[in-house]
N, CA, C and O atoms as CSV, one atom per row, in Angstrom:
chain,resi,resn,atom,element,x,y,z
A,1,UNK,N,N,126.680,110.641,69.914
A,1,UNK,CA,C,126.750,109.814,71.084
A,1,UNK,C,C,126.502,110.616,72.360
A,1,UNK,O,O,125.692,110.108,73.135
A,2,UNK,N,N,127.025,111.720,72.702
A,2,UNK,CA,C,127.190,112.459,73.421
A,2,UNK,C,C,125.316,112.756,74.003
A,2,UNK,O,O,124.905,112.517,75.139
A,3,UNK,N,N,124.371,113.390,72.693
A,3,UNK,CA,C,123.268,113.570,72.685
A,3,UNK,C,C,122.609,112.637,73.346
A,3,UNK,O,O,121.690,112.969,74.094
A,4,UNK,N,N,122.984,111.246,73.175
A,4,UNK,CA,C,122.027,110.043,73.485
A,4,UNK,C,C,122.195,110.069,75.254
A,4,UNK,O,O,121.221,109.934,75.995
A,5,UNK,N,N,123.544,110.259,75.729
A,5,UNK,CA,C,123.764,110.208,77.070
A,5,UNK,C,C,122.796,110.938,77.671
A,5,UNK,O,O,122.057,110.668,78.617
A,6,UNK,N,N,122.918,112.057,76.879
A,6,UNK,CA,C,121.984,113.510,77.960
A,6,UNK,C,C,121.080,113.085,77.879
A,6,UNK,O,O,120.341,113.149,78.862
A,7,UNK,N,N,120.648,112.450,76.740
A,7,UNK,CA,C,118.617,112.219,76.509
A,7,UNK,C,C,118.667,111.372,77.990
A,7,UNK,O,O,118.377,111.811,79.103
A,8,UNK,N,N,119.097,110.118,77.648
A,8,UNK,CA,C,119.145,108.924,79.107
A,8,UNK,C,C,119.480,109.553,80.184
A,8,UNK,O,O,118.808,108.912,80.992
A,9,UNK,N,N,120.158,110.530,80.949
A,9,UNK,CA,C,120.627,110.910,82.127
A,9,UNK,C,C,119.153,111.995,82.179
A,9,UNK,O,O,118.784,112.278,83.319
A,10,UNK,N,N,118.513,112.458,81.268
A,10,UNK,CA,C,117.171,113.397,81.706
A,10,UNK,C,C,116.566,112.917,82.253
A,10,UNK,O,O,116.233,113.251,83.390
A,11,UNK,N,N,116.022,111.507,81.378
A,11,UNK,CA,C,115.016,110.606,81.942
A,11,UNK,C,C,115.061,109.754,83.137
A,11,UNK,O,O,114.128,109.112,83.618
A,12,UNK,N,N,116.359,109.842,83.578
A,12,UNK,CA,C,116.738,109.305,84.885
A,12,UNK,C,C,115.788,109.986,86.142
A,12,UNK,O,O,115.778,111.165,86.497
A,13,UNK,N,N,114.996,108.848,86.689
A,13,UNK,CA,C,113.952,109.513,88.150
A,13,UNK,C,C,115.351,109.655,88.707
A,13,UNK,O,O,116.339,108.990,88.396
A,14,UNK,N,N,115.251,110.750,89.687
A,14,UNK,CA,C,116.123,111.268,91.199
A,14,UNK,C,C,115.479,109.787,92.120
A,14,UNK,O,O,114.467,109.124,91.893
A,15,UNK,N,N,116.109,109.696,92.768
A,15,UNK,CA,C,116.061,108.659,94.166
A,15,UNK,C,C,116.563,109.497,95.139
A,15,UNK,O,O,117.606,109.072,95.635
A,16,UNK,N,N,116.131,110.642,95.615
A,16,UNK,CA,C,116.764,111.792,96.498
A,16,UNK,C,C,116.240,111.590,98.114
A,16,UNK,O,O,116.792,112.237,99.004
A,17,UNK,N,N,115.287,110.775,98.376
A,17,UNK,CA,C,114.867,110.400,99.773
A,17,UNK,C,C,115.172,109.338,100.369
A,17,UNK,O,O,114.362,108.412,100.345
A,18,UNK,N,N,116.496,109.183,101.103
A,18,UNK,CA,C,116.623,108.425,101.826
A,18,UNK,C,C,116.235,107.363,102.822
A,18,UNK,O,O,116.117,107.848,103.947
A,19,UNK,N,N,116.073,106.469,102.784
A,19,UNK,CA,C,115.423,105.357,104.097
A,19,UNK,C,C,116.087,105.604,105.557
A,19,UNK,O,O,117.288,105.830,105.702
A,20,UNK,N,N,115.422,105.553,106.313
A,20,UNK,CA,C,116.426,106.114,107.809
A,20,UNK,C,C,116.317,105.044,108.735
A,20,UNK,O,O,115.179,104.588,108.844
A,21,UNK,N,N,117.269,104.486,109.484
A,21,UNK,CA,C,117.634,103.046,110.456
A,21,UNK,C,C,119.035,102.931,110.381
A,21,UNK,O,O,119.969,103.708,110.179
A,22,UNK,N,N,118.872,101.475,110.653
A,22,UNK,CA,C,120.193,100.938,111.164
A,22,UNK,C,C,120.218,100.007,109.698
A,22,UNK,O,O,119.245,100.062,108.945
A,23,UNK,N,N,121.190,99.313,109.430
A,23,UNK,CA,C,120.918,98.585,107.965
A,23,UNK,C,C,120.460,97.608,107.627
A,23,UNK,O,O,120.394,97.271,106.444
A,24,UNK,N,N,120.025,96.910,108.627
A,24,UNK,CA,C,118.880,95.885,109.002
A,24,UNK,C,C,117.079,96.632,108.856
A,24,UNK,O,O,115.995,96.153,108.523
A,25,UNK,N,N,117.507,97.896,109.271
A,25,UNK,CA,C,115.703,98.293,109.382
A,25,UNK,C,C,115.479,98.841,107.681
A,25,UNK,O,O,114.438,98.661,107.050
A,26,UNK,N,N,116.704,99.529,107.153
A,26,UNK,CA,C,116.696,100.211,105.899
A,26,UNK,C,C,116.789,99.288,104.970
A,26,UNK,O,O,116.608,99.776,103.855
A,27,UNK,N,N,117.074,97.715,104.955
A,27,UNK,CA,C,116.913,96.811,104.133
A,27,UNK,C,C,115.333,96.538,103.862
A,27,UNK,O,O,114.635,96.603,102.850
A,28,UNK,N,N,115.079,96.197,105.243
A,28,UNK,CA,C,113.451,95.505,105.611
A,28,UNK,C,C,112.710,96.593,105.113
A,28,UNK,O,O,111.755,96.262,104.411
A,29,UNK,N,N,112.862,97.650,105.260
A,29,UNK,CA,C,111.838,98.923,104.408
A,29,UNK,C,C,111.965,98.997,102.831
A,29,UNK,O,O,111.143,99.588,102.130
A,30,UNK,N,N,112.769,98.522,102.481
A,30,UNK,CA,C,113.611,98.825,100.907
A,30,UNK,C,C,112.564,97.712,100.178
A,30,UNK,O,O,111.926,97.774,99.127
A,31,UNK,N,N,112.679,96.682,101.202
A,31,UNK,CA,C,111.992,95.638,100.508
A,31,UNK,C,C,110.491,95.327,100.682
A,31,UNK,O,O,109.904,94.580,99.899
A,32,UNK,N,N,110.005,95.804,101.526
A,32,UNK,CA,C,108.368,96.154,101.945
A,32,UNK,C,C,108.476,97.071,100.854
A,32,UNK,O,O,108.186,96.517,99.794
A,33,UNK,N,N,108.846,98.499,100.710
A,33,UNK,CA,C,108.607,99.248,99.964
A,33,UNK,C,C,108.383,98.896,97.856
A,33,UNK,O,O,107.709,99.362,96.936
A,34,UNK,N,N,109.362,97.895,98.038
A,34,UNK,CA,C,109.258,97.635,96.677
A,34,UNK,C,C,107.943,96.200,96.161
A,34,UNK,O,O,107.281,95.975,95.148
A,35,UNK,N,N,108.136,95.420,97.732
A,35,UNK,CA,C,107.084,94.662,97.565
A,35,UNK,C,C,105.484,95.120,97.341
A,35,UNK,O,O,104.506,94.394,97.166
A,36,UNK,N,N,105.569,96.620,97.411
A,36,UNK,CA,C,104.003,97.022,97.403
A,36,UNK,C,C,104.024,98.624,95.637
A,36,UNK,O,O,103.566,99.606,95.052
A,37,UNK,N,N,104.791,97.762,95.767
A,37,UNK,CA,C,105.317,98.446,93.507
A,37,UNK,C,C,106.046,99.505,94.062
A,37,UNK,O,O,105.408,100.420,93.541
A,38,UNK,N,N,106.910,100.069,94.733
A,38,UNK,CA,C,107.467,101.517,94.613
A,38,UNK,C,C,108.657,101.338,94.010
A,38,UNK,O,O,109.264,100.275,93.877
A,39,UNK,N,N,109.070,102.747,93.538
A,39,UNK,CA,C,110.639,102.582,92.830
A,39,UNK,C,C,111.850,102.785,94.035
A,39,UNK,O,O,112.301,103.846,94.468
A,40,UNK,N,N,112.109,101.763,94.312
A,40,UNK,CA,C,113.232,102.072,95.344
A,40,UNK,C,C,114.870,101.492,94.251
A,40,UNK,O,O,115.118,100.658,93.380
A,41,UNK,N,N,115.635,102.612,95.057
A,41,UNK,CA,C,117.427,102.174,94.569
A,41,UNK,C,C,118.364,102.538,96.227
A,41,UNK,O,O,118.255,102.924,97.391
A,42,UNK,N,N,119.161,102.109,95.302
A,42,UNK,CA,C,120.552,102.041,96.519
A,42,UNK,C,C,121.330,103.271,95.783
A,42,UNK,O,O,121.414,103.686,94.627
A,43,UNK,N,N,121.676,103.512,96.624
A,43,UNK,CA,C,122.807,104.529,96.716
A,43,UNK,C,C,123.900,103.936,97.588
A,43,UNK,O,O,123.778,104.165,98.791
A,44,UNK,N,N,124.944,103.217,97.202
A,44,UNK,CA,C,125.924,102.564,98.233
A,44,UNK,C,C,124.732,101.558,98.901
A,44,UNK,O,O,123.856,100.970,98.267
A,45,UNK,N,N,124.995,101.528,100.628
A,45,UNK,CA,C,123.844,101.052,101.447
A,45,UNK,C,C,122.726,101.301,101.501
A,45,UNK,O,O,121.850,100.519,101.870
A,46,UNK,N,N,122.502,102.931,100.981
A,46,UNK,CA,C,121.119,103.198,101.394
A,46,UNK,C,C,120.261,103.214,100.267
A,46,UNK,O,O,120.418,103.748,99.169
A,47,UNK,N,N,119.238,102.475,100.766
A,47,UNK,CA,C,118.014,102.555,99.811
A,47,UNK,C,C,117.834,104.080,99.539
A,47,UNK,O,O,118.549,104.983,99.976
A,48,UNK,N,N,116.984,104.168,98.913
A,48,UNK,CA,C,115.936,105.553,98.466
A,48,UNK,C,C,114.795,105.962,97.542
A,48,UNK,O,O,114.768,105.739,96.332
A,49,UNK,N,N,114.199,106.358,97.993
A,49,UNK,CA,C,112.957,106.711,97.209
A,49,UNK,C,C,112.593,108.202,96.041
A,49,UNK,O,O,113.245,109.225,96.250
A,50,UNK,N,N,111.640,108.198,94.975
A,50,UNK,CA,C,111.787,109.500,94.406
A,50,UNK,C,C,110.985,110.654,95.837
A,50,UNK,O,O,110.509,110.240,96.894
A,51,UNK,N,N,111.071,112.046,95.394
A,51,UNK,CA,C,110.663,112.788,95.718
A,51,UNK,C,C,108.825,112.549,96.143
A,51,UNK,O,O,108.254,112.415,97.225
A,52,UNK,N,N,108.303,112.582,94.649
A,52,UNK,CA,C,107.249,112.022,94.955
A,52,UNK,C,C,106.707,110.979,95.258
A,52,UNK,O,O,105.524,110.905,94.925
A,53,UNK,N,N,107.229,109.940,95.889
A,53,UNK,CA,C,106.909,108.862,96.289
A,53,UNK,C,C,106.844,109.004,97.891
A,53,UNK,O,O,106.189,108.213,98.571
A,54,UNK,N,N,107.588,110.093,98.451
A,54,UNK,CA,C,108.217,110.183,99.725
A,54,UNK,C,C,106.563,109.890,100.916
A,54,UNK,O,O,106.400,108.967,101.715
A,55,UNK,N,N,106.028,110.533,100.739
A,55,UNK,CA,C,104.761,110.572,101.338
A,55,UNK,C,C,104.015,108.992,101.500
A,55,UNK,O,O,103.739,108.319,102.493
A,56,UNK,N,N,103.852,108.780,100.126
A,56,UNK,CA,C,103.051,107.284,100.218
A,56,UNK,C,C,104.148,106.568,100.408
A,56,UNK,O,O,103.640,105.500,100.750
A,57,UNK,N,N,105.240,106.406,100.427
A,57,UNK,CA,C,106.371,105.431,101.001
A,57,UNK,C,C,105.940,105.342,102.800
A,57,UNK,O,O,105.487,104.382,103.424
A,58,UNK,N,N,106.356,107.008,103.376
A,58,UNK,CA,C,105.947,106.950,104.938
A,58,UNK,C,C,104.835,106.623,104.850
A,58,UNK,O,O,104.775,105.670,105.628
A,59,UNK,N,N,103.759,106.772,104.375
A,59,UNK,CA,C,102.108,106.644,104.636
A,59,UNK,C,C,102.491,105.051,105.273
A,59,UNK,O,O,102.304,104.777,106.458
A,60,UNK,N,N,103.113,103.969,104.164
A,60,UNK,CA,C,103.103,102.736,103.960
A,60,UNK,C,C,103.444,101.897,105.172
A,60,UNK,O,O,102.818,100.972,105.692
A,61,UNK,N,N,105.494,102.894,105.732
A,61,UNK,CA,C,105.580,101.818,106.345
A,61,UNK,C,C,104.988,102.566,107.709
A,61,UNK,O,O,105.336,101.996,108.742
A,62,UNK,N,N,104.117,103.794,107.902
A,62,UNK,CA,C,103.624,104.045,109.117
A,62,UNK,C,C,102.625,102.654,109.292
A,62,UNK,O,O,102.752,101.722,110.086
A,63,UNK,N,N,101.743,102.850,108.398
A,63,UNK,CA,C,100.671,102.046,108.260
A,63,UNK,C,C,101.293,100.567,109.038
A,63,UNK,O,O,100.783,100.197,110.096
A,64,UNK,N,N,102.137,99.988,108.564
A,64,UNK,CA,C,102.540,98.581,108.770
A,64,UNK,C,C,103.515,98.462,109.562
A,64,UNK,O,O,104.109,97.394,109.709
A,65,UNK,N,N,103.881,99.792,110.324
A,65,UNK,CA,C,104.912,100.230,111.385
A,65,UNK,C,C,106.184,98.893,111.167
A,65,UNK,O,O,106.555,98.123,112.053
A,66,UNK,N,N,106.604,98.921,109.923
A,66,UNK,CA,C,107.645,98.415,109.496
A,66,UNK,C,C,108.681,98.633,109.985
A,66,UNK,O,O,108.952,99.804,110.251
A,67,UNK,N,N,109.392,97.846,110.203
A,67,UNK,CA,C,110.656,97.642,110.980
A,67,UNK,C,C,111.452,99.250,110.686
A,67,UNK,O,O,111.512,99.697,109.540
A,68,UNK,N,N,111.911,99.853,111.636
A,68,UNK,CA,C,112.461,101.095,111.581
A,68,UNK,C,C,111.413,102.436,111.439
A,68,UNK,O,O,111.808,103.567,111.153
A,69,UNK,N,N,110.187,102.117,111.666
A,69,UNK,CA,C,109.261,103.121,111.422
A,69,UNK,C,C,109.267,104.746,112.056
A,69,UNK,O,O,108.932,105.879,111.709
A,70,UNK,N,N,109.948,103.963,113.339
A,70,UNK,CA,C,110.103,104.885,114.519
A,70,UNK,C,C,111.074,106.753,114.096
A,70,UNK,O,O,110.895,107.902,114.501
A,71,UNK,N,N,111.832,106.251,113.339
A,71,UNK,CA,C,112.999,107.218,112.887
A,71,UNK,C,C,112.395,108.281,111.680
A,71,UNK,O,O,113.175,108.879,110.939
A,72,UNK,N,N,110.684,108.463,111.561
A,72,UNK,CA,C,110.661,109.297,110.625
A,72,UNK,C,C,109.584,110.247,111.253
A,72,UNK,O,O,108.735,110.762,110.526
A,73,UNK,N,N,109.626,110.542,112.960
A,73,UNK,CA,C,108.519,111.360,113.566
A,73,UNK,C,C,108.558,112.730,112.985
A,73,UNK,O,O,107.507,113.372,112.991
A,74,UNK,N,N,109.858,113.370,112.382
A,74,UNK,CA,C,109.284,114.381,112.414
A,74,UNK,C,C,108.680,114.559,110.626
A,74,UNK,O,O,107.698,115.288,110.486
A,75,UNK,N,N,109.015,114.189,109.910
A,75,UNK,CA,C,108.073,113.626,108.473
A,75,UNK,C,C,106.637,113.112,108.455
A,75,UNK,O,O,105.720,113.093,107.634
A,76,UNK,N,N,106.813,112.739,109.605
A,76,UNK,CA,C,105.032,112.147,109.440
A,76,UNK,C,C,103.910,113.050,110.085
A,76,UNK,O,O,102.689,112.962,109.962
A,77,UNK,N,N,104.906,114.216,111.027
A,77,UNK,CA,C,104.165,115.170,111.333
A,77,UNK,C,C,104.001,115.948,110.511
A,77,UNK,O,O,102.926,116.498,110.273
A,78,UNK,N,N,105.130,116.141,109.889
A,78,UNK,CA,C,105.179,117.223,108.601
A,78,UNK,C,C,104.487,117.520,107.541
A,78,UNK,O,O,104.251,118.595,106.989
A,79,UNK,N,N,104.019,115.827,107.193
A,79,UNK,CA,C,103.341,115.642,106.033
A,79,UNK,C,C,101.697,115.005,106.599
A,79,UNK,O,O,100.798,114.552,105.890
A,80,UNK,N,N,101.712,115.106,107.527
A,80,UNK,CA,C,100.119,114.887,108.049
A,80,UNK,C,C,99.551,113.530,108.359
A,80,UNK,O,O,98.389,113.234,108.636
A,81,UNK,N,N,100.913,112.557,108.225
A,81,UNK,CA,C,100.284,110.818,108.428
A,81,UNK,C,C,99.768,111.039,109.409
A,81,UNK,O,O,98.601,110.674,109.553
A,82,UNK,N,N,100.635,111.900,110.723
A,82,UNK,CA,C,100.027,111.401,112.001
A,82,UNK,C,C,100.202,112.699,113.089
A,82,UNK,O,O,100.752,113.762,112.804
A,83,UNK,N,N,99.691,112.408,114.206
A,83,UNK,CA,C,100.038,113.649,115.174
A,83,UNK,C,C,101.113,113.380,116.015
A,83,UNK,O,O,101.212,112.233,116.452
A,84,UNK,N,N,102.104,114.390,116.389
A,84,UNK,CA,C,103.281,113.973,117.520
A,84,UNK,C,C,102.142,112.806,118.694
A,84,UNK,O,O,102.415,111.655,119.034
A,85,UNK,N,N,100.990,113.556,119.044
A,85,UNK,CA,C,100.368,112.686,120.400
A,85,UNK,C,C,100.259,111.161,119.696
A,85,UNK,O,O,100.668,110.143,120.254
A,86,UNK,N,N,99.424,111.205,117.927
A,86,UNK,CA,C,99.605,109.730,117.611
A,86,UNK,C,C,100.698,109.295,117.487
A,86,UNK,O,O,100.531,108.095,117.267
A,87,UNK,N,N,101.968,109.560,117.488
A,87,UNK,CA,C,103.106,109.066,117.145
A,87,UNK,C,C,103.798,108.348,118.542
A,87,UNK,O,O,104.428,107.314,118.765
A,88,UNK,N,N,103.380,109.340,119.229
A,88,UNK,CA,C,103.847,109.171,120.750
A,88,UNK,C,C,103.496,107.559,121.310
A,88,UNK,O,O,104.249,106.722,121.808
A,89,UNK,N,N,101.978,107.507,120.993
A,89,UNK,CA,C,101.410,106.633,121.498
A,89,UNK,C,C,101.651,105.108,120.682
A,89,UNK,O,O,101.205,104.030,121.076
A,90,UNK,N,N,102.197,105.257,119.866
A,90,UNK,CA,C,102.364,103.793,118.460
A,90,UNK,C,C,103.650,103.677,119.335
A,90,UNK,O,O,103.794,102.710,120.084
A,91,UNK,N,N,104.506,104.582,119.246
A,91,UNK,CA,C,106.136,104.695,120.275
A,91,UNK,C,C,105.840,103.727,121.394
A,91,UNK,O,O,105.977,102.506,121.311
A,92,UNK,N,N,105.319,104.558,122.700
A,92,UNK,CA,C,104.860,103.694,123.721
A,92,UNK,C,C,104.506,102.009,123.626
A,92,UNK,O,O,104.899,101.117,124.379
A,93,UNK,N,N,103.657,101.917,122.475
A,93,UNK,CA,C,103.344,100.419,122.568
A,93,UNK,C,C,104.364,99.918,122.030
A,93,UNK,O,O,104.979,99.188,122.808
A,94,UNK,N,N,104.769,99.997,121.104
A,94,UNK,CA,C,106.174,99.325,120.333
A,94,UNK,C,C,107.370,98.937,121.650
A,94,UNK,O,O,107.954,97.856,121.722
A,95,UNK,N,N,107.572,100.228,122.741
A,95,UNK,CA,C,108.373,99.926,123.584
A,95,UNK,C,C,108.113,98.844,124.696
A,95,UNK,O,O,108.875,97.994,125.158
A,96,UNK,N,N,107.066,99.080,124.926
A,96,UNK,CA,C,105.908,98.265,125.823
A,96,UNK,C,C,106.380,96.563,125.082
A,96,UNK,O,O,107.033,95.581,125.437
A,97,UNK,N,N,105.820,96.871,124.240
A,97,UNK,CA,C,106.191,95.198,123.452
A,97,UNK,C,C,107.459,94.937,123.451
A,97,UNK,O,O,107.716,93.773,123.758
A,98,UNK,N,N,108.459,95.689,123.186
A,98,UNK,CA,C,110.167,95.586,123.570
A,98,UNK,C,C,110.249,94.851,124.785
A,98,UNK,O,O,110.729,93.755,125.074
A,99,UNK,N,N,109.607,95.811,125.472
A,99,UNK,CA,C,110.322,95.031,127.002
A,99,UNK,C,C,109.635,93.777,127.218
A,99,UNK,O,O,110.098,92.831,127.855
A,100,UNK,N,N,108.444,93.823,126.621
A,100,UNK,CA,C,108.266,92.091,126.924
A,100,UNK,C,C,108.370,91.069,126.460
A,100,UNK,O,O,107.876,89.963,126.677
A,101,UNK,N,N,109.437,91.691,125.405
A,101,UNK,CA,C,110.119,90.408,124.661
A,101,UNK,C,C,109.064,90.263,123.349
A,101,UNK,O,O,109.357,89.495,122.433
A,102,UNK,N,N,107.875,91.016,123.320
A,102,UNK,CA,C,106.972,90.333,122.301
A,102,UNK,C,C,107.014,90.937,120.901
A,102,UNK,O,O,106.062,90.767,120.139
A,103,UNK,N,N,108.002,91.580,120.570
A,103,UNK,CA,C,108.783,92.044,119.354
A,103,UNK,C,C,108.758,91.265,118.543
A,103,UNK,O,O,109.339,91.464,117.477
């Protein structure tokens, strides 16, 4: 019995990358994310993603600047989605649209 556990706990994917927001934005990503096939789980509240998924997860919700997108600038520099100047500038309009209500 013992054997069978370990086999199943090997094959277990890690979910080691966290979703980052408030729990309204980390829901809405959890579920974009899974709506486009990824393996997402919870950990308590927080969603999460595998290791290797981490990249095309940000690629995704940069792409569709999904609710909470804002909270992963320094990952998307890191990993090459985008430049601080492009990041800057998606920022700006998003705020721009804040203030005019057109959110």
């Amino acid at each position: 019995m013992a054997c069978l556990f370990r086999q199943r706990k090997t094959r277990r994917v890690r979910h080691t990358f966290y979703l980052s927001g408030d729990l309204s934005q980390m829901s809405a990503q959890g579920r974009f994310l899974r709506g486009r096939g990824f393996s997402v789980e919870q950990n308590n509240v927080y969603p999460c993603v595998t290791p290797e998924d981490k990249q095309a997860a940000l690629q995704a919700i940069w792409d569709a600047r999904c609710d909470g997108w804002w909270h992963y600038q320094r990952e998307y520099v890191e990993l090459g989605i985008c430049t601080a100047e492009e990041f800057k500038e998606a920022l700006d309009i998003r705020c721009a649209r804040s203030r005019s209500g057109r959110e």
